[in-house]
C-alpha distance (Angstrom), angle and dihedral (degrees) to the residues before:
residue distance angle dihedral
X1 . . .
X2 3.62 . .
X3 3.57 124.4 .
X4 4.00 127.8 -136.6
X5 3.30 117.7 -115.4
X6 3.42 127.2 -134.8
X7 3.83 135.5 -133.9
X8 3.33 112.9 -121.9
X9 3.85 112.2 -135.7
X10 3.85 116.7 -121.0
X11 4.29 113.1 -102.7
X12 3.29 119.6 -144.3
X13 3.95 125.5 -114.8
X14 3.61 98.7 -170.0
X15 3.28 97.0 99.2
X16 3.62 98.0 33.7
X17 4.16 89.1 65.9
X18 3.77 88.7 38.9
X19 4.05 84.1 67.8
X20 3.95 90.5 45.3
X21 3.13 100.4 47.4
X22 3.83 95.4 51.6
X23 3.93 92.4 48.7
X24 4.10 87.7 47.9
X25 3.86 90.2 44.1
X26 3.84 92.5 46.3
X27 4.16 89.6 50.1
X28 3.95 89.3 46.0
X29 3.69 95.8 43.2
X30 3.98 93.6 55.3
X31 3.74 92.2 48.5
X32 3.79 92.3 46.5
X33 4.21 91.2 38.7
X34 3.49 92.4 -126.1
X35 3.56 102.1 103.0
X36 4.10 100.5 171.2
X37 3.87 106.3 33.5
X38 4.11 93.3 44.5
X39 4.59 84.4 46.6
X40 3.81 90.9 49.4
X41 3.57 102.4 42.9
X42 3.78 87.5 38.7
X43 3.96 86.6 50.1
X44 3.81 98.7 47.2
X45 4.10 90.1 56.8
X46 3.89 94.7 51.3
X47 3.80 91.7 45.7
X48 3.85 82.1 46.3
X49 3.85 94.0 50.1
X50 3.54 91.6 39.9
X51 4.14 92.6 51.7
X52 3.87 94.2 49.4
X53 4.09 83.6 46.2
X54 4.00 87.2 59.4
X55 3.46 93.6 38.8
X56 3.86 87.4 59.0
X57 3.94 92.0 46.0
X58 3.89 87.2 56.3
X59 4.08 87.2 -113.3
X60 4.28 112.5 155.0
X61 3.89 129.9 -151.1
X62 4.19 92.4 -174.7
X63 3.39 134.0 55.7
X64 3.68 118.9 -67.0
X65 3.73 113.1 -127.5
């Protein structure tokens, strides 16, 4: 007998680089002293990485029409 396989259904990373990027932006900002401008900007690129990787994967944050 063979069994059917199954499509796995894409996971998203957003969230997953959202968390990253604060830890790395939190360790850069104390070194640099500036704790909230080096965590934000640091944020905003992993969410933006982390976007484009979902994007690629076929992964949605609207309604699908």
């Amino acid at each position: 007998m063979s069994r059917k396989t199954r499509k796995n259904k894409p996971t998203s990373v957003l969230a997953m680089c959202a968390t990253v990027g604060f830890f790395i932006g939190v360790g850069l900002g104390a070194l640099m002293n500036n704790l909230l401008l080096v965590m934000f900007i640091v944020v905003a690129i992993s969410c933006a990485v982390g976007y484009q990787i979902d994007k690629k994967n076929g992964i949605t944050y609207g309604r699908r029409h």
